[in-house]
C-alpha positions in Angstrom: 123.6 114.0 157.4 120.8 112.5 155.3 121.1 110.9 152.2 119.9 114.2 150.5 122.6 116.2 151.8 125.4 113.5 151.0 123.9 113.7 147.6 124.3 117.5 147.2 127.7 118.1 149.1 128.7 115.0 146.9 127.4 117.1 144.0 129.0 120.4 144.9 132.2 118.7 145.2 131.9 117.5 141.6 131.2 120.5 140.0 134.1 121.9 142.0 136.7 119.7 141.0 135.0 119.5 137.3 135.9 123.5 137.2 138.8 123.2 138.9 139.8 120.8 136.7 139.1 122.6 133.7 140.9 125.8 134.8 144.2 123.7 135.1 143.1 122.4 131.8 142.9 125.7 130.0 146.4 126.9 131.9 147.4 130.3 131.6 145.2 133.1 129.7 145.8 136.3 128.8 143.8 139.2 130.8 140.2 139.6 128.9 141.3 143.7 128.7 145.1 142.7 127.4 143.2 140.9 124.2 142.9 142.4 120.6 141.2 141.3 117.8 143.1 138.7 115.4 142.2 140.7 112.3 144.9 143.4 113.5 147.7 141.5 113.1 147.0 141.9 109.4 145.8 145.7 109.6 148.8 146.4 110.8 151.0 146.0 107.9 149.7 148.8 106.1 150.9 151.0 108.9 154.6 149.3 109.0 155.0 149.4 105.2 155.2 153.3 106.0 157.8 152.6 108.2 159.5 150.2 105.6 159.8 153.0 102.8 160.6 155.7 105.0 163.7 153.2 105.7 164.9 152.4 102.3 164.4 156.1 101.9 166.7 157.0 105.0 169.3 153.7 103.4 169.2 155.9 99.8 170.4 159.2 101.5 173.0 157.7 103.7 174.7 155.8 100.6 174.4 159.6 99.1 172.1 157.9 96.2 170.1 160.3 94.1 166.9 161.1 95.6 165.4 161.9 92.7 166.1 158.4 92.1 163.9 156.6 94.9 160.5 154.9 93.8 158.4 157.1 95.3 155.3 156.3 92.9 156.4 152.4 93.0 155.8 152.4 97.1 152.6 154.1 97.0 151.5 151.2 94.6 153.0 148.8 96.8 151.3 150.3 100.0 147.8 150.2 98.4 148.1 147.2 96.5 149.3 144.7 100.0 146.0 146.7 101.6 143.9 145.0 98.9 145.2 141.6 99.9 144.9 142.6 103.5 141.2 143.2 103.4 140.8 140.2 101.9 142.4 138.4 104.5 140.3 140.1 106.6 136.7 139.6 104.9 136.3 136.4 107.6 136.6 138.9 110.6 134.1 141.9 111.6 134.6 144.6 110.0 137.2 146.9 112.0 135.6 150.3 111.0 137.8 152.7 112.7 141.3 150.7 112.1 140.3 150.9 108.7 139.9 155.1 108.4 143.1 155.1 109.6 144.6 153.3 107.3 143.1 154.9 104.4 143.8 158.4 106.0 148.0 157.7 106.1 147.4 155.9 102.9 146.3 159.0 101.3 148.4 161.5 102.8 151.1 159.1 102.4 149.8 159.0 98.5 150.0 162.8 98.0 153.5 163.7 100.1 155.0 160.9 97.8 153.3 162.5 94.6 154.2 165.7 95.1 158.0 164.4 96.3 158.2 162.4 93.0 157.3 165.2 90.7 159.4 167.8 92.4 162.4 165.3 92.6 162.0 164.7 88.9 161.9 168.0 87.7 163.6 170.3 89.9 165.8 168.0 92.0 167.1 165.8 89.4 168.6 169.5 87.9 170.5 170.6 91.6 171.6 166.9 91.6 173.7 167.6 88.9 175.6 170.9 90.4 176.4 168.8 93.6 178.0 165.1 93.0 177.2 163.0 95.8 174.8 165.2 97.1 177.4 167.1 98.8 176.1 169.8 100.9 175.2 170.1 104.4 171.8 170.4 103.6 171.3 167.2 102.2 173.6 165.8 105.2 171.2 166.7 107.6 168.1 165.3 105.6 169.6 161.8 105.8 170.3 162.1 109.4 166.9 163.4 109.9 165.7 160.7 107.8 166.9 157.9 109.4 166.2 159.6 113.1 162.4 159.6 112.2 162.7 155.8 111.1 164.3 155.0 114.5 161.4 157.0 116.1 158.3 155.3 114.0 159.7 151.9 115.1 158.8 152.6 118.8 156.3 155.8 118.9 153.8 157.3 116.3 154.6 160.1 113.6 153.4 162.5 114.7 154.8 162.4 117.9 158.4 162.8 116.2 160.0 167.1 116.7 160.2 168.1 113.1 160.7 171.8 114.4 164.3 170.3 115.4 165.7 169.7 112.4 164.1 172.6 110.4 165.7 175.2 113.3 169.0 173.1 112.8 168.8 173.8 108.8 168.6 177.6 109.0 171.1 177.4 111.8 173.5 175.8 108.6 176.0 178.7 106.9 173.8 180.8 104.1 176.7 180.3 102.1 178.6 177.3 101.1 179.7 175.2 98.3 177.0 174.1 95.5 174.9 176.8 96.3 172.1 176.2 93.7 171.9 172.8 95.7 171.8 174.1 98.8 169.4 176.7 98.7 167.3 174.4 96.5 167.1 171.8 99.5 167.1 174.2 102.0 163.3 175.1 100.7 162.1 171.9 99.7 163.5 170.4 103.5 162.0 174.1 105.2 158.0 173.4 102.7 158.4 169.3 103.6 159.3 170.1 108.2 157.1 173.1 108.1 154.0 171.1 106.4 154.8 168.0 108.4 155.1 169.7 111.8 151.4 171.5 111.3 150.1 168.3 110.2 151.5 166.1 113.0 150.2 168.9 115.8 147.0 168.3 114.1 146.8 164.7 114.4 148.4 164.5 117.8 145.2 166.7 118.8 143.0 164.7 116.8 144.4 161.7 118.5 144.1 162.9 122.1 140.0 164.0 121.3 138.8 160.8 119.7 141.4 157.9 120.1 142.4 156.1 123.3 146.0 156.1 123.2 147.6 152.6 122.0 148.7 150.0 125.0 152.6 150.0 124.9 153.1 146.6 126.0 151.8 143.0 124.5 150.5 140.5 126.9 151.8 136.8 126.0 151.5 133.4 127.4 155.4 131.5 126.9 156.0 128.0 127.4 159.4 126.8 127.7 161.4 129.7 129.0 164.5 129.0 130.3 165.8 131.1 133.0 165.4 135.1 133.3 163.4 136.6 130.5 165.3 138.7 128.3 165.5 142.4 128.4 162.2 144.1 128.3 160.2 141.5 129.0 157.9 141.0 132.4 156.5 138.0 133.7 153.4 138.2 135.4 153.1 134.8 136.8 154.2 131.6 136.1 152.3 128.2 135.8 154.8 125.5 135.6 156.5 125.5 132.2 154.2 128.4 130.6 154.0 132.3 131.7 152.6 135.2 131.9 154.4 137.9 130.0 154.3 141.4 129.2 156.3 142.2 126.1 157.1 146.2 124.6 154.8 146.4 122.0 155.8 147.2 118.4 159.1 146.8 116.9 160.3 146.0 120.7 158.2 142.6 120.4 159.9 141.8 117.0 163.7 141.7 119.1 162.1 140.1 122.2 160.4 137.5 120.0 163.4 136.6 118.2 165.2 136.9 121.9 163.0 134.3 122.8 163.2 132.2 119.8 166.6 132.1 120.4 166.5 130.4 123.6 163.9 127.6 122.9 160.9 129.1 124.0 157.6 129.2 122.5 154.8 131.3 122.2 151.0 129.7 123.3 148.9 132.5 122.8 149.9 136.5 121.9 147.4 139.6 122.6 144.6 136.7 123.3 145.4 135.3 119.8 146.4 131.4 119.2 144.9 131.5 115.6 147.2 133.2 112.5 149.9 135.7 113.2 152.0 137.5 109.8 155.6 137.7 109.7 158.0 139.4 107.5 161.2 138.6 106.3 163.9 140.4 103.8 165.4 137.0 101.1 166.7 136.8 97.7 164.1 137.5 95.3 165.4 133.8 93.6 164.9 131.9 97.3 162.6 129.2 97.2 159.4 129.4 99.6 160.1 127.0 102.0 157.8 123.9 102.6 154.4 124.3 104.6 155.2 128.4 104.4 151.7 130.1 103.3 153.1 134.0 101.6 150.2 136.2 102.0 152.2 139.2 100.6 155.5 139.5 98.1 157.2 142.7 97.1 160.1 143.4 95.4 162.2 145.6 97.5 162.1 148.6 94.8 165.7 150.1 96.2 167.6 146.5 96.4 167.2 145.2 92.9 167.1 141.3 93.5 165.4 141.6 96.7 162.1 141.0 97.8 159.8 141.1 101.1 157.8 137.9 101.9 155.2 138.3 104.3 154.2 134.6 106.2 150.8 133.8 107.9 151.7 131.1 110.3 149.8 130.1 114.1 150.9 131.8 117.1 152.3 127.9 118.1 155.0 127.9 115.1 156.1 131.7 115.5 159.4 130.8 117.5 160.4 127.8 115.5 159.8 130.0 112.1 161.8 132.8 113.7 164.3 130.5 114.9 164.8 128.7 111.6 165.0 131.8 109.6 167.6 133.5 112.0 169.6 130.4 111.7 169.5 130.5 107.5 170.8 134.3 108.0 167.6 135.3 106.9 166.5 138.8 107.7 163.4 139.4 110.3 161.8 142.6 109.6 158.8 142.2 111.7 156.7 140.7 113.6 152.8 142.4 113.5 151.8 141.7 117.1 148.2 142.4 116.6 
């Protein structure tokens, strides 16, 4: 071999151990087709926020609260005004056209169920209210059961996925006659309008969804460092590297529980969806609890049904997500979510 060969293979076997090198360097990634766009972890608040008042709704009909008396006018202000502050955050990124339309088409359909709702609780509701203490009746039994079944429902799968024919076969199933009748027959139509409207409306959209959507990815691709043992429920792991892995997480309110899971036993995240940049967090404290050193609040709101109550939501890196979660859990603060992009 001549001196011009030794000088190439010496060469090649450089560059080889110069990429080689670098891929051990840059450790484990997540697939280029498992990666989202970091903007989404903040479009996707407007979406849970209509999973966060359908909940204090479902909590106000349990505890046989007036209905008439829930905010409904208060949320819609709250969902439109944390979208403001969202598309600011957002102004750095490119501009997500067709997240966006979403979320102004469930902010305004959101915006005129809750109008109509709020008038018609006010002035006919607030009247039956008064012929039935406690909201007595089997009618307005099943509405909190169905109301907190379509909460448990949006935490994993979309609206307008959830059987609204169910319930409205199951109300006119219920005796004609009862106790409290005016009650009764008053919520039997507003719950038979509300079903019947929202069942057309959510076959609509499903179809809607299926012709110009792709359907959402179910799972969450993550790189972990520092996981002890198995992985907890859930959770896959694609391959391991050392310390760090390759995980799949369930997407949704499934990666708020296995994040905290995590949290819990010492591991940390390095990178989420593609993402090691900002991630938001939101947690449930006593309106009169200080912010805690270092924590940047993107959001605050007053949690309209639990007077002294508010919802703080934390922009943080993807590197301090388990040591936040971890922290709060142990201060018995509440995690409401965890907006995996």
């Amino acid at each position: 071999m001549n001196l011009a060969q030794r000088l190439r293979v010496a060469g090649a076997a450089a560059l080889l151990a110069f990429a080689c090198g670098g891929a051990l360097a840059a450790g484990l990634r997540v697939p280029e087709a498992e990666r989202r766009t970091p903007d989404q972890t903040y479009l996707t608040f407007p979406e849970w926020f209509l999973v966060f008042s359908p909940d204090e709704y479902a909590d106000q009909l349990q505890a046989r609260r007036r209905a008439s008396e829930f905010p409904f006018f208060g949320h819609v202000a709250q969902f439109w005004g944390a979208y403001r502050q969202v598309i600011g955050a957002t102004r750095r990124h490119p501009f997500n056209g067709e997240y966006h339309t979403m979320i102004v088409v469930i902010g305004v359909s959101t915006t005129v169920e809750y109008a109509i709702k709020g008038a018609y609780e006010t002035l006919v509701g607030r009247l039956t209210e008064l012929a039935a203490p406690g909201n007595d009746t089997p009618e307005d039994r099943l509405a909190a059961r169905q109301a907190r079944e379509y909460v448990d429902f949006v935490r994993v799968r979309p609206w307008y996925e959830f059987d609204f024919v169910a319930p409205l076969r199951e109300l006119w199933r219920q005796p004609a006659w009862g106790p409290h009748p005016l009650r009764k027959w008053e919520r039997r139509y507003l719950l038979t309008s509300e079903w019947a409207v929202k069942a057309g409306y959510a076959a609509l959209l499903r179809w809607g969804a299926r012709s110009t959507f792709h359907a959402p990815a179910p799972t969450t691709w993550a790189v972990v460092a520092g996981l002890p043992g198995a992985p907890p429920e859930g959770m896959r792991i694609a391959r391991r590297d050392g310390d760090r892995a390759l995980a799949v997480l369930p997407r949704y309110q499934g990666f708020t529980d296995t994040s905290l899971a995590l949290a819990r036993r010492g591991a940390r995240f390095v990178e989420i969806a593609g993402n090691r940049g900002p991630i938001l967090v939101s947690v449930v404290v006593p309106a009169n609890e200080p912010v805690a050193a270092g924590e940047r609040v993107l959001i605050r709101q007053p949690i309209l049904t639990r007077p002294g109550h508010e919802r703080r939501v934390l922009e943080l890196p993807v590197a301090a997500l388990s040591a936040q979660l971890a922290r709060d859990d142990a201060r018995g603060i509440a995690i409401e979510h965890v907006f995996d992009y």
